[in-house]
Structure formats: C-alpha cells, structure tokens
Backbone as JSON Lines, residues from 0, in Angstrom:
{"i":0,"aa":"X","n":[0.83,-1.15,0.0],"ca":[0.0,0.0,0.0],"c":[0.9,1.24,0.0]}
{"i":1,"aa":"X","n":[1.13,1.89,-1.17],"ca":[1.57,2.92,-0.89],"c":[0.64,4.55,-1.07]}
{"i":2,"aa":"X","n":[1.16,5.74,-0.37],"ca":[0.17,7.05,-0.62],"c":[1.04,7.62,-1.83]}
{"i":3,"aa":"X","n":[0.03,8.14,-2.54],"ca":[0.94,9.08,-3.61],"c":[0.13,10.79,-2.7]}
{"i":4,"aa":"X","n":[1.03,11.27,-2.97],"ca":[0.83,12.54,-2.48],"c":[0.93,13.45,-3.61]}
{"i":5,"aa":"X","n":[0.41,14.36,-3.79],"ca":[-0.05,15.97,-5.29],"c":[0.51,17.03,-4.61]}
{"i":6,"aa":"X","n":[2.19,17.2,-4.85],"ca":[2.91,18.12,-3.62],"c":[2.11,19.53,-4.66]}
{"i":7,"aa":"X","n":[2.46,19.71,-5.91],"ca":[1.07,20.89,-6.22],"c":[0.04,21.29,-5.54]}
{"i":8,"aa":"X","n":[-1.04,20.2,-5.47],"ca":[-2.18,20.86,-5.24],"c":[-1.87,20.93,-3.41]}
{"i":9,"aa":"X","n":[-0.98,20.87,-2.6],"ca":[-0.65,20.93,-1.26],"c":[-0.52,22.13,-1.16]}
{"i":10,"aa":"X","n":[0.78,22.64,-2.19],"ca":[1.33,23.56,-2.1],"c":[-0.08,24.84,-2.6]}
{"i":11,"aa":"X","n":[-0.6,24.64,-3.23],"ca":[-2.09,25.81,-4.08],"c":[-2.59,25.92,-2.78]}
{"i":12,"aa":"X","n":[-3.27,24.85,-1.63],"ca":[-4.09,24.95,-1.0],"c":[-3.35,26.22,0.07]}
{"i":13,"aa":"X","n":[-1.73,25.29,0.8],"ca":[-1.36,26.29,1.74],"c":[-1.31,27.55,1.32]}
{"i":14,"aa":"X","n":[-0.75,27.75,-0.38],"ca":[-0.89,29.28,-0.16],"c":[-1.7,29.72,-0.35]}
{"i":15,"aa":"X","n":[-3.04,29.54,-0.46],"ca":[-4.46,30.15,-0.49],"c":[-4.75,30.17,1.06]}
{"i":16,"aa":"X","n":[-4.38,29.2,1.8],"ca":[-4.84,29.53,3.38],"c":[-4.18,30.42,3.84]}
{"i":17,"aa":"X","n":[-2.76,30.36,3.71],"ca":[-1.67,31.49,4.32],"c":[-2.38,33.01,3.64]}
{"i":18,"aa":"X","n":[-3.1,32.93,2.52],"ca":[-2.92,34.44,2.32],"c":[-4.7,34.99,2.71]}
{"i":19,"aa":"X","n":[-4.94,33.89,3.42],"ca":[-6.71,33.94,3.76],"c":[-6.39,34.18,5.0]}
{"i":20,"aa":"X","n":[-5.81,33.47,5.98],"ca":[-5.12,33.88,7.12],"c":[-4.18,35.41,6.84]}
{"i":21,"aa":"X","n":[-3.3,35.72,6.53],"ca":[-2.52,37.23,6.3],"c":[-3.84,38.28,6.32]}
{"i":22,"aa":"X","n":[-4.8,38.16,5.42],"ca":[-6.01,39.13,4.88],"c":[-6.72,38.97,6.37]}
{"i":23,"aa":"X","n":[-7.07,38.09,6.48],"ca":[-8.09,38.31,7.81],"c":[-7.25,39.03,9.26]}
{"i":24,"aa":"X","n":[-6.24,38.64,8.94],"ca":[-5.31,39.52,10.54],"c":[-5.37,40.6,9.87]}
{"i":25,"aa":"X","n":[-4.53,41.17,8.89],"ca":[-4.37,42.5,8.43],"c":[-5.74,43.11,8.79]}
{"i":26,"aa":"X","n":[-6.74,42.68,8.25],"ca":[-8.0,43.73,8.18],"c":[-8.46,43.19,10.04]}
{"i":27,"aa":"X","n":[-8.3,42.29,10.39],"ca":[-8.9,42.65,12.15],"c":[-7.68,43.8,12.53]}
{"i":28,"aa":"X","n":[-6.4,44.13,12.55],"ca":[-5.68,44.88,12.77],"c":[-5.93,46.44,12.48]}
{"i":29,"aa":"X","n":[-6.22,46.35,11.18],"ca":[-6.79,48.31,10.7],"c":[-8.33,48.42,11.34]}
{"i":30,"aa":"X","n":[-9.33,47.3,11.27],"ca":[-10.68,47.53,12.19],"c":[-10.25,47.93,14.05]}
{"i":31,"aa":"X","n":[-9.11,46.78,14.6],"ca":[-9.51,47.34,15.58],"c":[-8.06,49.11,15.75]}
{"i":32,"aa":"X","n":[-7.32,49.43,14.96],"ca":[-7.08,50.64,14.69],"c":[-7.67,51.67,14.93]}
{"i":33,"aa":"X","n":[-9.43,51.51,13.53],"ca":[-10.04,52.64,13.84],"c":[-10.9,52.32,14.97]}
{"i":34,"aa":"X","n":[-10.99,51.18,15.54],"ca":[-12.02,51.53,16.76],"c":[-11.43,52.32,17.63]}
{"i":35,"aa":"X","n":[-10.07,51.56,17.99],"ca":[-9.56,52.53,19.03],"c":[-9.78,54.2,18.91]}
{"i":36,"aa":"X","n":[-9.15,54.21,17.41],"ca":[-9.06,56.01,17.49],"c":[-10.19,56.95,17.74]}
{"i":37,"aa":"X","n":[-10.96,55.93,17.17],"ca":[-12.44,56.48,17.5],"c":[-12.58,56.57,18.31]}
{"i":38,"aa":"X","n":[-12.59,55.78,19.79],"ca":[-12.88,55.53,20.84],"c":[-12.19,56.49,21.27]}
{"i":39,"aa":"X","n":[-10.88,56.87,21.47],"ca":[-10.3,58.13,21.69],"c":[-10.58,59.46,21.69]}
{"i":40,"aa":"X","n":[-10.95,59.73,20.51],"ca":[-12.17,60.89,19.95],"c":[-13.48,61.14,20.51]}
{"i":41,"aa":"X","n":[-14.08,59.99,20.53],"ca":[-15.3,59.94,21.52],"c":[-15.0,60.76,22.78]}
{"i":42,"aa":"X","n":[-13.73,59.87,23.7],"ca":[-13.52,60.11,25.16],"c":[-13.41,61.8,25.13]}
{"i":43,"aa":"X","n":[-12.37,61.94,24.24],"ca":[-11.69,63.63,24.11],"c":[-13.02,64.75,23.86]}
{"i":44,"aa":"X","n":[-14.01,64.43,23.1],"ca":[-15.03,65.01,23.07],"c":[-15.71,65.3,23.99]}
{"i":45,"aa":"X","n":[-16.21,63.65,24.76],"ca":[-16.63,63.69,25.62],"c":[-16.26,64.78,27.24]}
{"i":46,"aa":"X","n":[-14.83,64.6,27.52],"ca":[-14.43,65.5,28.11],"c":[-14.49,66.86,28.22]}
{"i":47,"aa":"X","n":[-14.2,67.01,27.09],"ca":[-14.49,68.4,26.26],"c":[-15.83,69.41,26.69]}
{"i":48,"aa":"X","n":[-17.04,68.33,26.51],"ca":[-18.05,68.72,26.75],"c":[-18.51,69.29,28.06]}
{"i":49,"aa":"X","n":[-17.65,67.74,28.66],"ca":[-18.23,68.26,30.42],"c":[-17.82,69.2,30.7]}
{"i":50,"aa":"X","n":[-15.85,69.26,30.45],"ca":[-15.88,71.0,30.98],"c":[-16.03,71.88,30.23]}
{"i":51,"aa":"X","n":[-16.5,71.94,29.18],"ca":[-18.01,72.9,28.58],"c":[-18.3,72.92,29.39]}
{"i":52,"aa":"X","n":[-19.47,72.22,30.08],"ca":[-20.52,72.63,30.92],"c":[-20.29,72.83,32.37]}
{"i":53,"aa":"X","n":[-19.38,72.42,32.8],"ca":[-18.59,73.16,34.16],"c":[-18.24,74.47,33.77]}
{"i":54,"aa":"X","n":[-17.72,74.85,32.82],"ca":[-17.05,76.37,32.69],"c":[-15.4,76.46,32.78]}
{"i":55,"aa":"X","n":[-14.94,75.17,32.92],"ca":[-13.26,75.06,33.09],"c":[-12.72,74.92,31.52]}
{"i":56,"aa":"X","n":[-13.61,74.83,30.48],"ca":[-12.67,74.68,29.35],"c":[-12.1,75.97,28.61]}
{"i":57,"aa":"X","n":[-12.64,76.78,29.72],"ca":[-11.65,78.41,29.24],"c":[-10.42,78.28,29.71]}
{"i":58,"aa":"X","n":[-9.96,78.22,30.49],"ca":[-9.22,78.2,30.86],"c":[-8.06,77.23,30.62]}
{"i":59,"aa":"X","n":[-8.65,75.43,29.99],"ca":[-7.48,74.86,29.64],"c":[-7.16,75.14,27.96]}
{"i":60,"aa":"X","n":[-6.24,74.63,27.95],"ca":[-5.56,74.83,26.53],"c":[-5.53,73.41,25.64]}
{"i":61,"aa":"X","n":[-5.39,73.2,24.36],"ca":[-5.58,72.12,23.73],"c":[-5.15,70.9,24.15]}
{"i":62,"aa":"X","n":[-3.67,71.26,24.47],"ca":[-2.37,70.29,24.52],"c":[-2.78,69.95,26.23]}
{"i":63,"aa":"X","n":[-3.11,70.43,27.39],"ca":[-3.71,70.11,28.62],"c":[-4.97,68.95,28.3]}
{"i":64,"aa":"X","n":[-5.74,68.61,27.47],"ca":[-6.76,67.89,28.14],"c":[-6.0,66.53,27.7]}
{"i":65,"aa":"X","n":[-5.39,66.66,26.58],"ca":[-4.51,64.66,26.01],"c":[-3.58,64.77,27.41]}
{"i":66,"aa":"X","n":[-3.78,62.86,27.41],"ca":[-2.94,62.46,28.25],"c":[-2.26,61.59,27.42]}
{"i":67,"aa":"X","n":[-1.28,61.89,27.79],"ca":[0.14,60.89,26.97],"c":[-0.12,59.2,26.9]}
{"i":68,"aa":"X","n":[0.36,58.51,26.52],"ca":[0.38,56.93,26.22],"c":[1.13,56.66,28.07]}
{"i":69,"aa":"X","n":[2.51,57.35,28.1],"ca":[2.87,56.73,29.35],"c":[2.25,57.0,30.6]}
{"i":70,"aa":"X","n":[1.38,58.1,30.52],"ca":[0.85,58.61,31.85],"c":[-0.17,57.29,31.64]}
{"i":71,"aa":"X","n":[-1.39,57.48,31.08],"ca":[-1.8,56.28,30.78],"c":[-1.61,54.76,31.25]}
{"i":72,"aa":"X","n":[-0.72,53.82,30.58],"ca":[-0.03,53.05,31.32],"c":[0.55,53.45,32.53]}
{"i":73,"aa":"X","n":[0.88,54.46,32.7],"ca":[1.17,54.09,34.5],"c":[-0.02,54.47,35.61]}
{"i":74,"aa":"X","n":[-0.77,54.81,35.52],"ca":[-2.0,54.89,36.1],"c":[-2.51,53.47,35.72]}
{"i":75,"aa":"X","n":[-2.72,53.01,35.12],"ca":[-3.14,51.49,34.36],"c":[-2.36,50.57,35.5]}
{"i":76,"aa":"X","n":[-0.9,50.78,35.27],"ca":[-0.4,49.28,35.72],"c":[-0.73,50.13,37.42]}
{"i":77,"aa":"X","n":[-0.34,50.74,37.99],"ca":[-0.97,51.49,39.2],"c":[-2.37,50.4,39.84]}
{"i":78,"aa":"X","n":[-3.37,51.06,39.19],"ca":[-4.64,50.61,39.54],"c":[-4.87,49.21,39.64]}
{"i":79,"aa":"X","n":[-4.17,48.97,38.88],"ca":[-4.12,47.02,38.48],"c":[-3.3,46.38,39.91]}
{"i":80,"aa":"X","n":[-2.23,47.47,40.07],"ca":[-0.89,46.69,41.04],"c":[-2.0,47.0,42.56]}
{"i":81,"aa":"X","n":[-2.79,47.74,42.47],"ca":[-3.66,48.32,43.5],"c":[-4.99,46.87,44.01]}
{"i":82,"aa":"X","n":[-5.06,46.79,42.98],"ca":[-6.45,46.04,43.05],"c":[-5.82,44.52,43.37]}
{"i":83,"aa":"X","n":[-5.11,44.02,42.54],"ca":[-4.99,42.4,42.39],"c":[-3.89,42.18,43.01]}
{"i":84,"aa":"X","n":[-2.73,42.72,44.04],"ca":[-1.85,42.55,43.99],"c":[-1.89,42.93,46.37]}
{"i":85,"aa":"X","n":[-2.95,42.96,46.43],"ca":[-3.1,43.42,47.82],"c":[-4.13,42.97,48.43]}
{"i":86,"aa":"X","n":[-4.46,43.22,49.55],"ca":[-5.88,42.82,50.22],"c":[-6.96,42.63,49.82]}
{"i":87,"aa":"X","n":[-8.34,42.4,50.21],"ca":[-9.52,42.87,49.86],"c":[-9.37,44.07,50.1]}
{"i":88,"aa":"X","n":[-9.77,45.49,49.73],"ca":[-10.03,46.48,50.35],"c":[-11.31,47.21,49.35]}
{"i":89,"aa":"X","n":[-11.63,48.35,49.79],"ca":[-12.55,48.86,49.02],"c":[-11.97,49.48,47.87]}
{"i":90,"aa":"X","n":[-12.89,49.37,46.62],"ca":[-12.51,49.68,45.22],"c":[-12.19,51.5,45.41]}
{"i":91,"aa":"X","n":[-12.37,52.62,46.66],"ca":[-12.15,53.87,46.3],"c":[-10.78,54.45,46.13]}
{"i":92,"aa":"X","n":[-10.31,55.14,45.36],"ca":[-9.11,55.53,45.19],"c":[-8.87,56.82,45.33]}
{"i":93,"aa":"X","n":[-8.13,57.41,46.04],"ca":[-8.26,59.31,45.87],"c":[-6.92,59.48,45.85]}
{"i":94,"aa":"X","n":[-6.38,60.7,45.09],"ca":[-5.3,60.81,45.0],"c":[-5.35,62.75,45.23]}
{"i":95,"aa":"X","n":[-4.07,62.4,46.32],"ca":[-4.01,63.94,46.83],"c":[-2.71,64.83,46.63]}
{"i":96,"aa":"X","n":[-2.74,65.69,46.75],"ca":[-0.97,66.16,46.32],"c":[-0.46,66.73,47.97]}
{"i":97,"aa":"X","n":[0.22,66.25,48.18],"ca":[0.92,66.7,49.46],"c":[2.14,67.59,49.41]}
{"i":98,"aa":"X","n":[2.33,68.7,49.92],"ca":[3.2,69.5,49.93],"c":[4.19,69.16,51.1]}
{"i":99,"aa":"X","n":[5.41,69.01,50.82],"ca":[6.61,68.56,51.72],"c":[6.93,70.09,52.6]}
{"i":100,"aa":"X","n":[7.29,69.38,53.82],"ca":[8.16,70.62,54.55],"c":[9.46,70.41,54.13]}
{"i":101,"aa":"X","n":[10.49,71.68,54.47],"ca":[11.48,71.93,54.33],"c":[12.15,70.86,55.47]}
{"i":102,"aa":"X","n":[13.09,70.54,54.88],"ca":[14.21,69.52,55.8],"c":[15.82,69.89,55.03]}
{"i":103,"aa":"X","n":[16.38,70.17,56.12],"ca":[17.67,70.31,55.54],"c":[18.43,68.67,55.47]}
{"i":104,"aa":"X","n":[17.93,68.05,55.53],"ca":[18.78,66.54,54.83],"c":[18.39,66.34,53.52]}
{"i":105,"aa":"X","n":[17.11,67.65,53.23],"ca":[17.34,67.18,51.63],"c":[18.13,68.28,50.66]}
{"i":106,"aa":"X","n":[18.45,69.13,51.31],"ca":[18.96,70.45,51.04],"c":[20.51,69.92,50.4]}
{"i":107,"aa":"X","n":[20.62,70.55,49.24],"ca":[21.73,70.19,48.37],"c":[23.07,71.02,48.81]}
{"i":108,"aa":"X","n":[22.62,72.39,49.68],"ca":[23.7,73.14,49.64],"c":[24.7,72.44,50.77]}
{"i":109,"aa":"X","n":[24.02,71.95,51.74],"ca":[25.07,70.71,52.48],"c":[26.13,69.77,52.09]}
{"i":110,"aa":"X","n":[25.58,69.6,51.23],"ca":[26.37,68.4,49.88],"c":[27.48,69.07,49.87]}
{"i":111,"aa":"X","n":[27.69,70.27,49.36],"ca":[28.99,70.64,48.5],"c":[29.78,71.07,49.45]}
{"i":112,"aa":"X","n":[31.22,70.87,48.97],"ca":[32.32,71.58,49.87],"c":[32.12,73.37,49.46]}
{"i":113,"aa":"X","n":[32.96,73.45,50.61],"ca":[33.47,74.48,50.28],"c":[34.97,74.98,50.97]}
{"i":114,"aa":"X","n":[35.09,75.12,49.96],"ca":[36.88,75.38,50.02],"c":[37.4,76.63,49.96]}
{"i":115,"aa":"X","n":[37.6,77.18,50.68],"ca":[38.33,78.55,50.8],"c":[39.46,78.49,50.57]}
{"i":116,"aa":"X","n":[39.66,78.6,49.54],"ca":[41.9,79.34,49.22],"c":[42.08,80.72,49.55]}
C-alpha cells in the first residue's frame, strides 16, 4: 500500500490559506485601529463637553486635556498593582498632592564643599 501525495495541489491549497489567514489579521488589525481612534475621539469630546458645561474649558488649553500613552499606562499598571496585587479592600481611590516641609537633609547646599583658598 503505498500514498501518492499531489505536492502541487498541497502547495495551491497552503498558499491560499496562508494568504486567507494574512487578509483576515491584516483587516482585524486596521478595524480594531479605527475603533480605538475612534474611541479616543469619543472620550476627548466627551471630556471636552463636560468642561463645557462646568465652565473650566476656558481656561485649559488644547495640549492640557490629552494624556500621553505613558501617563496612561502608568495609572493602568498602578490601579491594576492596587487592586490584584493586595488585600480585599474597598474599590475607592483618591489621589491627593501633598506638599513637603522643608528639611535640611534634603537640602543640596550641604552636599557641596566648600573650600576657601
């Protein structure tokens, strides 16, 4: 019993799958592209609007309401390292800015000599 094998018609089929496979990634890749950007646009609008209607969008400027890719990810991996990575605790998060007192151990002018000739 032997198989004869049609290395042709093997070869027709793979490269019709390989390029049916290539086409279908390529185009899920540019679809989910524009979703994102869209989705982006949406948010930025959206923002936009509210402080419209607060009255704060006089005051910011274009380049103030985008947030960068890295701020982004680090608030991201943040919240994530927050949630899954610690206790149960409650889902609230507040974030405050604290103003430091003066300490002279952080004071640089200590650091340096000074050398009198």
């Amino acid at each position: 019993m032997t198989l004869i094998f049609d290395t042709p018609a093997f070869l027709e089929q793979g490269i019709i799958i390989a390029i049916t496979g290539y086409v279908i990634v390529f185009t899920a890749l540019v679809i989910l592209y524009f979703a994102f950007t869209a989705v982006s646009k949406i948010l930025l609008i959206k923002t936009k609007r509210h402080l419209a209607k607060s009255g704060k969008l006089k005051n910011l400027k274009n380049n103030e309401i985008h947030i960068s890719g890295e701020v982004s990810a680090a608030i991201a991996m943040a919240v994530y390292l927050q949630n899954y990575l610690h206790d149960e605790e409650s889902g609230i998060l507040t974030i405050k800015k604290i103003s430091k007192t003066y300490s002279p151990w952080s004071s640089k002018i200590y650091g340096l000599r000074n050398s009198n000739r």
